[in-house]
PAZAPA-4460 file (N, C-alpha, C; in steps of 0.05 Angstrom, whole numbers, plus 32768, in hexadecimal, padded with zeros to 4 digits):
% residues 214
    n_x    n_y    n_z   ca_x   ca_y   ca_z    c_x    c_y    c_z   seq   type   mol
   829D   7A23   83E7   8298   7A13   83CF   8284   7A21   83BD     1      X     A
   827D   7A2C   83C8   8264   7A36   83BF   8267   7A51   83B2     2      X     A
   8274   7A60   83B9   8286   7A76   83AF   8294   7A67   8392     3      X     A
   82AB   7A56   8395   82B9   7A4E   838A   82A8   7A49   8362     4      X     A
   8292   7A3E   8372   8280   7A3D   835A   8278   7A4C   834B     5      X     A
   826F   7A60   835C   825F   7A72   8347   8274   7A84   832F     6      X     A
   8290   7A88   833C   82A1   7A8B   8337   82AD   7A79   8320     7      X     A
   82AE   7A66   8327   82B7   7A56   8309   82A2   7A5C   82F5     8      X     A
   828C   7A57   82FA   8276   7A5B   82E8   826E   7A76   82DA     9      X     A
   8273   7A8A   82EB   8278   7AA2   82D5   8285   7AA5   82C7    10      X     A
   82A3   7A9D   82CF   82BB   7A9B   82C4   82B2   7A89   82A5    11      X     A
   82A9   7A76   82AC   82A2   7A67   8289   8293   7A77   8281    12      X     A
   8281   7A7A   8283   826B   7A8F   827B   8278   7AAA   826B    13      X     A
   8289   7AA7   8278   828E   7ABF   8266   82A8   7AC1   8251    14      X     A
   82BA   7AA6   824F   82CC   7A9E   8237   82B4   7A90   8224    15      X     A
   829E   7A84   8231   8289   7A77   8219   8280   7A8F   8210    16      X     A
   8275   7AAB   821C   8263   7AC1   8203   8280   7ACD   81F7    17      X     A
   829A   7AD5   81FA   82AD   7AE2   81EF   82B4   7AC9   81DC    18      X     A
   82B0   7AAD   81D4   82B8   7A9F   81C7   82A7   7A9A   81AD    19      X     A
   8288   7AA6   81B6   8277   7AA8   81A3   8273   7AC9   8195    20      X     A
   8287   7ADC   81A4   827C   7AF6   8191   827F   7AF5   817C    21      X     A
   8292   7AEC   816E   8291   7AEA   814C   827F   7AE1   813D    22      X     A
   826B   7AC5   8149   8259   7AB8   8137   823D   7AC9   8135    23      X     A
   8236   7ACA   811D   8220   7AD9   811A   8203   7ACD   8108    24      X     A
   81F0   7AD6   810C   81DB   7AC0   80FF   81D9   7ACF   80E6    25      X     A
   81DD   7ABA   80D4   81D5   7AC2   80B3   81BA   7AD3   80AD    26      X     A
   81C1   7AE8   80A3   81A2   7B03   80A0   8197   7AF4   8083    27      X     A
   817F   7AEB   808D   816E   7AE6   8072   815A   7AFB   8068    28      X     A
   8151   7B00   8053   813C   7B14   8049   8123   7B01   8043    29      X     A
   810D   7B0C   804D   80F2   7AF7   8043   80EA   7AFD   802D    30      X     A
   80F2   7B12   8024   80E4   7B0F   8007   8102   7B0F   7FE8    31      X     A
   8118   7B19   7FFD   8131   7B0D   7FDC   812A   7AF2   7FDD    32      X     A
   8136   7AE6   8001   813A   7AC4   7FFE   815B   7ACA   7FFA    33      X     A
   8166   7ADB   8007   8186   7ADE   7FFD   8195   7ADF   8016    34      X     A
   81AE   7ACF   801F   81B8   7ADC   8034   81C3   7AF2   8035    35      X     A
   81CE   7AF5   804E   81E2   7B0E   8054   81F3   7B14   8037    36      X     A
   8203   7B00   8035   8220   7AFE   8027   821B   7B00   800B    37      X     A
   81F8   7AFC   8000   81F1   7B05   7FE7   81E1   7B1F   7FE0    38      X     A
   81E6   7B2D   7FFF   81E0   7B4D   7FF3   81FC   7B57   7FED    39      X     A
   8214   7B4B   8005   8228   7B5A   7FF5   8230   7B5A   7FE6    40      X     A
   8231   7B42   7FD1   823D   7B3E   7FB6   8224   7B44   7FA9    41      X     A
   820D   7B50   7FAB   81FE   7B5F   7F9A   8215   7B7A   7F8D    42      X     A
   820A   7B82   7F75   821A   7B9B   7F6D   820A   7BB3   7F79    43      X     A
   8217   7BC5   7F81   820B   7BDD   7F8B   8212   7BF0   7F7C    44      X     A
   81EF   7C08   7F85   81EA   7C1A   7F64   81F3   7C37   7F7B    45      X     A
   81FC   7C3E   7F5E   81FE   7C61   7F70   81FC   7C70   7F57    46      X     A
   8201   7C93   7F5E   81F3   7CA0   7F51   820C   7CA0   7F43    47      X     A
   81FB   7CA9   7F1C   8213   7CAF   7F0D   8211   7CC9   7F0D    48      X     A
   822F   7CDE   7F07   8232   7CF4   7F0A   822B   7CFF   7EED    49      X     A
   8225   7D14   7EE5   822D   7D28   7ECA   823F   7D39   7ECA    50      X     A
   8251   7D37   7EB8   8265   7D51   7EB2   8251   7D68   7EB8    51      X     A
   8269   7D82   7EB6   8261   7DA1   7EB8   825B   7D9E   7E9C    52      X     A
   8269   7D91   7E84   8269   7D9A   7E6C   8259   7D90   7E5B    53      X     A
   824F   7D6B   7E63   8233   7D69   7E59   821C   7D7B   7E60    54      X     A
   821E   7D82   7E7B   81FF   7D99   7E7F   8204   7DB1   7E6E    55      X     A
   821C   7DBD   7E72   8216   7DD8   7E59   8212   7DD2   7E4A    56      X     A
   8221   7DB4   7E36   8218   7DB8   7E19   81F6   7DB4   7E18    57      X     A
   81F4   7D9F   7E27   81C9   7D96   7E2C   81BA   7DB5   7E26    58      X     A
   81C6   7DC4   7E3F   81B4   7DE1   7E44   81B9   7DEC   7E29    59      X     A
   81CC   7DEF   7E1E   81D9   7E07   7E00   81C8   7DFA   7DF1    60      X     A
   81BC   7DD6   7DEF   81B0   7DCB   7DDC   818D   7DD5   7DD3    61      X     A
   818A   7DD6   7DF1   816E   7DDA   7DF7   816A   7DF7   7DF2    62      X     A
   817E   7E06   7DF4   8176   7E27   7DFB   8170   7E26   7DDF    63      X     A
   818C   7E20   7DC7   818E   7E29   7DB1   816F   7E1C   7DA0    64      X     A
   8165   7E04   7DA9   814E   7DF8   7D9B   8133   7E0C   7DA0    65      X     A
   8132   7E15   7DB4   811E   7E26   7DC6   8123   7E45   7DB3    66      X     A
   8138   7E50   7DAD   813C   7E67   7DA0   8134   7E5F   7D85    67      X     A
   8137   7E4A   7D79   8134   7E45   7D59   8118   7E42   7D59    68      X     A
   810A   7E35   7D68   80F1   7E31   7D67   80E1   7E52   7D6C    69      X     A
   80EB   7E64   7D78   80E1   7E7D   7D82   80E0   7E8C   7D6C    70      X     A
   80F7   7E8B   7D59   80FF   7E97   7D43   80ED   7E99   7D2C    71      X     A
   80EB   7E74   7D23   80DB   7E6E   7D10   80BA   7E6D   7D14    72      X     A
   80AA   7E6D   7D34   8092   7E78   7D38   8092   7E93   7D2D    73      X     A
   80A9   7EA7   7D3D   80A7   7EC5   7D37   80A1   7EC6   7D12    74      X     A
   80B5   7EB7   7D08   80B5   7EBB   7CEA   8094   7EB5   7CDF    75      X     A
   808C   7EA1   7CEA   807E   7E95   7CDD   8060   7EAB   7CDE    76      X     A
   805A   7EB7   7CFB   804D   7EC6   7CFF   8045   7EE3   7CF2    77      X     A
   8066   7EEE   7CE8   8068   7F00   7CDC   8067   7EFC   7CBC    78      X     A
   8065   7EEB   7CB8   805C   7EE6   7C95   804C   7EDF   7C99    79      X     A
   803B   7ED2   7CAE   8017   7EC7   7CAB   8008   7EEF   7CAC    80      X     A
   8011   7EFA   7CB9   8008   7F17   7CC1   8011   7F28   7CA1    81      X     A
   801E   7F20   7C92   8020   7F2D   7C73   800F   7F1F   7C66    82      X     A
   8017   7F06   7C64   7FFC   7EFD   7C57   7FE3   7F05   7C56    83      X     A
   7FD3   7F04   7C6F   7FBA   7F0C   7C78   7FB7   7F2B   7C74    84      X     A
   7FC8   7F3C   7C70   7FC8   7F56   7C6C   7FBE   7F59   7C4F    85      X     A
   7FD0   7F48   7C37   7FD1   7F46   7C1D   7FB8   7F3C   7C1E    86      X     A
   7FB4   7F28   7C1F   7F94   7F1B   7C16   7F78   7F2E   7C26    87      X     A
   7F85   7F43   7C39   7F6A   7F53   7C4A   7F6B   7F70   7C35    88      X     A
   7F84   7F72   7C24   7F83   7F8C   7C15   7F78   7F83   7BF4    89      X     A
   7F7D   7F6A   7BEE   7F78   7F5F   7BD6   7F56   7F53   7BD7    90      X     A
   7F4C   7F4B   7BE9   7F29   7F5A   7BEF   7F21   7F6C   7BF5    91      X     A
   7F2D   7F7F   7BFA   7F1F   7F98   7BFE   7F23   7FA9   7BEB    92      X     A
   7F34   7FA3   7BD2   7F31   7FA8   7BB9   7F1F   7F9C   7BA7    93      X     A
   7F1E   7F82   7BA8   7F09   7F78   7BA2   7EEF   7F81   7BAC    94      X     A
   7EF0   7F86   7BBE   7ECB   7F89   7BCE   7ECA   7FAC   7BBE    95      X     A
   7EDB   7FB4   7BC1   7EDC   7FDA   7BAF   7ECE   7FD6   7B98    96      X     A
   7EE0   7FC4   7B8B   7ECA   7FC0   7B6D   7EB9   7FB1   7B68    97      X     A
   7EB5   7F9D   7B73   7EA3   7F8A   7B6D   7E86   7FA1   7B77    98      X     A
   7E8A   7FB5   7B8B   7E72   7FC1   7B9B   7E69   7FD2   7B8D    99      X     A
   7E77   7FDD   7B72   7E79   7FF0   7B64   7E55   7FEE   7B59   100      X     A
   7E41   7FFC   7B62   7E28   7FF9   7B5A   7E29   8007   7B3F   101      X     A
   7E12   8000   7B30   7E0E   800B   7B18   7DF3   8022   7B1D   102      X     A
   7DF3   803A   7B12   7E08   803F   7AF6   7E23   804E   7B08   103      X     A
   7E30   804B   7AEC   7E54   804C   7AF7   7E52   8067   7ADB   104      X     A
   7E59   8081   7AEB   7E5A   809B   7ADA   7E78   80A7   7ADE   105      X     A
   7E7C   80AF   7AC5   7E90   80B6   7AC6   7E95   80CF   7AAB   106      X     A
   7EA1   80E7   7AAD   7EA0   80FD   7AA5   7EBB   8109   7A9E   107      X     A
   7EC8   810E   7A7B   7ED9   8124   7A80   7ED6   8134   7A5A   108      X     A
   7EE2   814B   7A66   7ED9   8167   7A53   7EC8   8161   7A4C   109      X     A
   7EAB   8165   7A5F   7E99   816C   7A52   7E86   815A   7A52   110      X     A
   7E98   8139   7A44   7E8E   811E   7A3A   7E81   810D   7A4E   111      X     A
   7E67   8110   7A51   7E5E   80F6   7A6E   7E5B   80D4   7A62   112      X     A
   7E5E   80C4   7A6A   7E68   80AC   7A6F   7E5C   80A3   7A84   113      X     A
   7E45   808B   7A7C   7E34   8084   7A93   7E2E   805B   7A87   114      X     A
   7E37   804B   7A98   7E36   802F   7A98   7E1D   8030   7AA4   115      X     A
   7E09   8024   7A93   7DED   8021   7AAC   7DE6   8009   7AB2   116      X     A
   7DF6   7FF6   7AA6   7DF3   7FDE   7AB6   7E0B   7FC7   7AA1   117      X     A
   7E0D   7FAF   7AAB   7E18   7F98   7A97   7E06   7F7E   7AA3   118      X     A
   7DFF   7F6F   7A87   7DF8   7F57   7A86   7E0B   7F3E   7A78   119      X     A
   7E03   7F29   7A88   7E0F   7F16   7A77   7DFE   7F05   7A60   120      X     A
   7E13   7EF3   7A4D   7DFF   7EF2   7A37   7E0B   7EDB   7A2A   121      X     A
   7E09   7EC5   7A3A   7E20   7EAD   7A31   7E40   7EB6   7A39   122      X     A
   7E55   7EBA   7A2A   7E65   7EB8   7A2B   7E6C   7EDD   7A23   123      X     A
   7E53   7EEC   7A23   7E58   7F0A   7A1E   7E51   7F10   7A35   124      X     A
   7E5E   7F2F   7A2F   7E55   7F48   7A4A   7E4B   7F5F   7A3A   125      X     A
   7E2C   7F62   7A3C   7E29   7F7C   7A31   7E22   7F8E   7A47   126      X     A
   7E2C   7FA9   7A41   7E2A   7FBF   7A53   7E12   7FD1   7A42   127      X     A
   7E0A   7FDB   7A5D   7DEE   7FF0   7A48   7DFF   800B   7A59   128      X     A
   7E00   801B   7A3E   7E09   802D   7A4E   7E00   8050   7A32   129      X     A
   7E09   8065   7A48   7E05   807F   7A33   7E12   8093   7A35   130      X     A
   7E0C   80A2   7A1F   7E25   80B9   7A11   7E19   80D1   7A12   131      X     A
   7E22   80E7   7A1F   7E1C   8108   7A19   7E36   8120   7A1E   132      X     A
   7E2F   812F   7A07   7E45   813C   7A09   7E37   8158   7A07   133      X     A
   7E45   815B   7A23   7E36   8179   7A3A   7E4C   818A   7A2F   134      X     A
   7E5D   818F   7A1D   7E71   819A   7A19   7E62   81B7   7A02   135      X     A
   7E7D   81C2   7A07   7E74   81D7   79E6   7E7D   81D4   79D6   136      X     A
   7E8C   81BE   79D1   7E9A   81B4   79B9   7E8F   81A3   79B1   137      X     A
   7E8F   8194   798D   7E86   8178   798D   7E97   8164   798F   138      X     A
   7E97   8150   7992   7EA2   8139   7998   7E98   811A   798A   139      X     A
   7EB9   8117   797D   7EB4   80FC   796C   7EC8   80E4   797D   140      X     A
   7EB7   80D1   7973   7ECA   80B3   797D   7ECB   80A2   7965   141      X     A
   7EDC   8096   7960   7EDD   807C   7953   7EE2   8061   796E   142      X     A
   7EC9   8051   796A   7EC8   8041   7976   7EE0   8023   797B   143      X     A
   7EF3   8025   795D   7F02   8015   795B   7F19   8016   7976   144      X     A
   7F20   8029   7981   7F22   8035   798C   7F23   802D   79AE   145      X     A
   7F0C   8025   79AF   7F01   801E   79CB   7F14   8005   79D2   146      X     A
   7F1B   7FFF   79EC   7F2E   7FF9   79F6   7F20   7FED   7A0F   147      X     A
   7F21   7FCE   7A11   7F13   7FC7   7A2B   7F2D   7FAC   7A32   148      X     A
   7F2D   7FAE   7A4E   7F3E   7F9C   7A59   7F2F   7F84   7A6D   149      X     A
   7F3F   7F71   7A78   7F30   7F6A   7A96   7F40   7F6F   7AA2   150      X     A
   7F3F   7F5E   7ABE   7F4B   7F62   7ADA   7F69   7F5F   7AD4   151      X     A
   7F71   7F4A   7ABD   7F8D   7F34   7AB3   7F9E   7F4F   7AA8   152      X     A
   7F8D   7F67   7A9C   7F9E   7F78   7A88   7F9A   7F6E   7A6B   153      X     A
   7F87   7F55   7A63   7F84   7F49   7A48   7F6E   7F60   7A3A   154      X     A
   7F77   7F59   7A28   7F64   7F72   7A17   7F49   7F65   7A0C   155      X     A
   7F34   7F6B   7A05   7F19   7F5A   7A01   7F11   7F6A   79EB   156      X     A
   7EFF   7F5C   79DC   7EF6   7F67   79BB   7ED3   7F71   79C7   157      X     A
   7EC6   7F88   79BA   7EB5   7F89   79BD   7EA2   7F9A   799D   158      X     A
   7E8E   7FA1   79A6   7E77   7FAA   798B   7E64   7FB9   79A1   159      X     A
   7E67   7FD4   798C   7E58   7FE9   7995   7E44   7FED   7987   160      X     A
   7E2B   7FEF   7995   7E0D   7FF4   798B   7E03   8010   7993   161      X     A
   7DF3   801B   7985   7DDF   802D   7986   7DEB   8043   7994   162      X     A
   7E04   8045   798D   7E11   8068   7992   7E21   8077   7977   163      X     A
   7E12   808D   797C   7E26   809B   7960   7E42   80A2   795F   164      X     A
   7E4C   80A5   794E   7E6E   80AC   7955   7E72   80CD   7957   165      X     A
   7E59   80D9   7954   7E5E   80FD   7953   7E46   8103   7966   166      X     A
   7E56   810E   7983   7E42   811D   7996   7E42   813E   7992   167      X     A
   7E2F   8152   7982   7E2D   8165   798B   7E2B   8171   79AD   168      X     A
   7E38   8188   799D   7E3A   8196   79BD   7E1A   81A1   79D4   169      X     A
   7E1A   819B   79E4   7E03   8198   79F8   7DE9   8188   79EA   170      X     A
   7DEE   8172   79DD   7DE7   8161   79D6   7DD8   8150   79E5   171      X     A
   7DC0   8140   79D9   7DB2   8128   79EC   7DBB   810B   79F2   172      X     A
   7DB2   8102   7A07   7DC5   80E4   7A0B   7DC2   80D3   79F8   173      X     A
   7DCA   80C8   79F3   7DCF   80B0   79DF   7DCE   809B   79F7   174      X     A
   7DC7   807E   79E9   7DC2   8067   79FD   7DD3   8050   79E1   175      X     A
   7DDB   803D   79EE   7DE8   8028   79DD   7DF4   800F   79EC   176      X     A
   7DFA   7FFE   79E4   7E0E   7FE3   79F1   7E24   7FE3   79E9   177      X     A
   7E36   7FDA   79F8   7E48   7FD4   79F2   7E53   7FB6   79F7   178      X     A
   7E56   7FA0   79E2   7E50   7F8E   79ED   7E78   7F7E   79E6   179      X     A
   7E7F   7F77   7A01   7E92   7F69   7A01   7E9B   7F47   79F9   180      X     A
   7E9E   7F45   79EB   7EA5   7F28   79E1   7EBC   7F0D   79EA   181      X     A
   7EAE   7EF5   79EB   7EB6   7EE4   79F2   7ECB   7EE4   7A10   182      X     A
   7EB6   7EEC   7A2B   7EC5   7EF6   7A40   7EAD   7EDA   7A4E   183      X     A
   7EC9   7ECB   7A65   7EB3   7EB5   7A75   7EB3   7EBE   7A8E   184      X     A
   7E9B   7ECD   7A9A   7E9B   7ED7   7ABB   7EA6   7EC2   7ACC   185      X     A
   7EAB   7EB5   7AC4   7EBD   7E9D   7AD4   7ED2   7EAC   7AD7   186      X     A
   7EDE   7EB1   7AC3   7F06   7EBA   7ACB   7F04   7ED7   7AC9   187      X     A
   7EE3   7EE4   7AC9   7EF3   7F0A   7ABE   7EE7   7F0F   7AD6   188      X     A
   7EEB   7F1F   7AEF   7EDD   7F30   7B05   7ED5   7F49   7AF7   189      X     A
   7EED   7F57   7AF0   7EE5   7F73   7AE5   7EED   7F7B   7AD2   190      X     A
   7EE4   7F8D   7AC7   7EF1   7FA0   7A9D   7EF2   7FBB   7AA5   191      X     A
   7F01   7FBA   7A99   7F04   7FE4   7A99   7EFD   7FE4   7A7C   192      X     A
   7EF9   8002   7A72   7EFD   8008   7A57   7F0A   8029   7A5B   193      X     A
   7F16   8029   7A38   7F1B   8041   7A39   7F18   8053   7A1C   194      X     A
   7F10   8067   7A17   7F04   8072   79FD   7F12   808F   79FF   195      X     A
   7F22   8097   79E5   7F2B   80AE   79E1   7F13   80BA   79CB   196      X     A
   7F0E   80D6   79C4   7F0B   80DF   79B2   7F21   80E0   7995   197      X     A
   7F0B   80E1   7979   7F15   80DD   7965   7F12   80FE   794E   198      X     A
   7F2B   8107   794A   7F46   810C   7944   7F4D   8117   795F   199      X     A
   7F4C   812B   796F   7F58   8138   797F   7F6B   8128   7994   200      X     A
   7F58   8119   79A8   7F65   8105   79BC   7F66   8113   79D7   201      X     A
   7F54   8120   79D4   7F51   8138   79EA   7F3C   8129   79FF   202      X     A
   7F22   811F   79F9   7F19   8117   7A0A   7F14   80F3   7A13   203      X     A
   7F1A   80F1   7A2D   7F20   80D5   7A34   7F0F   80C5   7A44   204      X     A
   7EFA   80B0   7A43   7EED   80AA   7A4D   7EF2   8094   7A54   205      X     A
   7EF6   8091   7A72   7F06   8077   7A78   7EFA   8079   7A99   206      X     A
   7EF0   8056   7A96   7EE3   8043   7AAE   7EEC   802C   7AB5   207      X     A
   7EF2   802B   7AC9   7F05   800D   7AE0   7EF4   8009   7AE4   208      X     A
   7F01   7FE9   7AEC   7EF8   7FD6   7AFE   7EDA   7FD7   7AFC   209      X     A
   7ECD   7FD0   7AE6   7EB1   7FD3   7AE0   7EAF   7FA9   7AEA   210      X     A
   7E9B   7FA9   7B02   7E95   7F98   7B0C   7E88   7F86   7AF4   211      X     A
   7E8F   7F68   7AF3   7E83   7F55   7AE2   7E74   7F43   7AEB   212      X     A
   7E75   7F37   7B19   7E69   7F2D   7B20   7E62   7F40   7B39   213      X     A
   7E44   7F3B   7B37   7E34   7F4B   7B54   7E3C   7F37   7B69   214      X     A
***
């Protein structure tokens, strides 16, 4: 009997656990609050792919932006480097004349030509300057003659003092002004002048870039 028992009793025992393998306890999450059956009808994420042909065009986009930008630095560098060349040669012309100390001598056949200084005088420039003619010839000027510019190429009116128009030959200096009219050191840096002899045209006395501000 006793046999018989244990025997029946495994026997149930074991159509009761093969009768329960299917049931299963509902999986809860403690922090969704969701069952099982609402993760699966959750939507599930996966990766999205890219074409071959979106990435080349991306990369061709980027390269070509990266070359344009390389281009227009290069450009930009090489006209900042002309510039700075122009404005380092356009002072150092300036600094040439402006440095130009006085007296400013200058000499031909014979004729010396000496600026010994310029002042200003309101809205004039007089120059003190003098005449000798080391030559063996004599030498005439008509003052009308004289020819003074500025920096622009504009021509300027002036009046000559205290020089004669006839230098004998190995002759003594003569001293005189020459005084330039209605010129504003505001807009003139520098004047040249230039003086031929009168009839011949033989001798030429001619001075640049005669400095107007120290």
């Amino acid at each position: 009997m006793l046999v018989v028992g244990f025997l029946t009793g495994g026997i149930g025992y074991f159509f009761a656990r093969q009768s329960l393998r299917g049931v299963t306890q509902p999986v809860k999450n403690p922090f969704l609050n969701v069952e099982g059956n609402d993760l699966n009808r959750r939507p599930q994420q996966g990766a999205d792919f890219i074409s071959e042909k979106d990435i080349l065009a991306k990369v061709k986009a980027q390269t070509s932006d990266a070359n344009a930008k390389k281009e227009k630095s290069s450009d930009e560098a090489e006209q900042e480097s002309k510039d700075k060349a122009k404005a380092e040669s356009e002072k150092k012309d300036n600094d040439q004349a402006t440095s130009q100390s006085f007296p400013i001598k200058v000499q031909n056949q014979g004729m010396n030509f000496e600026v010994r200084s310029l002042l200003q005088e309101e809205n004039n420039l007089v120059l003190n300057v003098a005449l000798r003619n080391g030559s063996d010839k004599p030498v005439q000027f008509v003052y009308t003659f004289l020819d003074i510019t500025d920096d622009k190429g504009q021509v300027l009116f002036s009046e000559i003092r205290g020089l004669p128009t006839e230098f004998k030959p190995k002759g003594e200096t003569f001293f005189g002004t020459i005084k330039v009219l209605d010129v504003s050191p505001d807009s003139v840096e520098r004047i040249s002048l230039t003086l031929n002899d009168y009839p011949d045209q033989k001798v030429k006395i001619e001075v640049k870039n005669i400095p107007v501000l120290e």
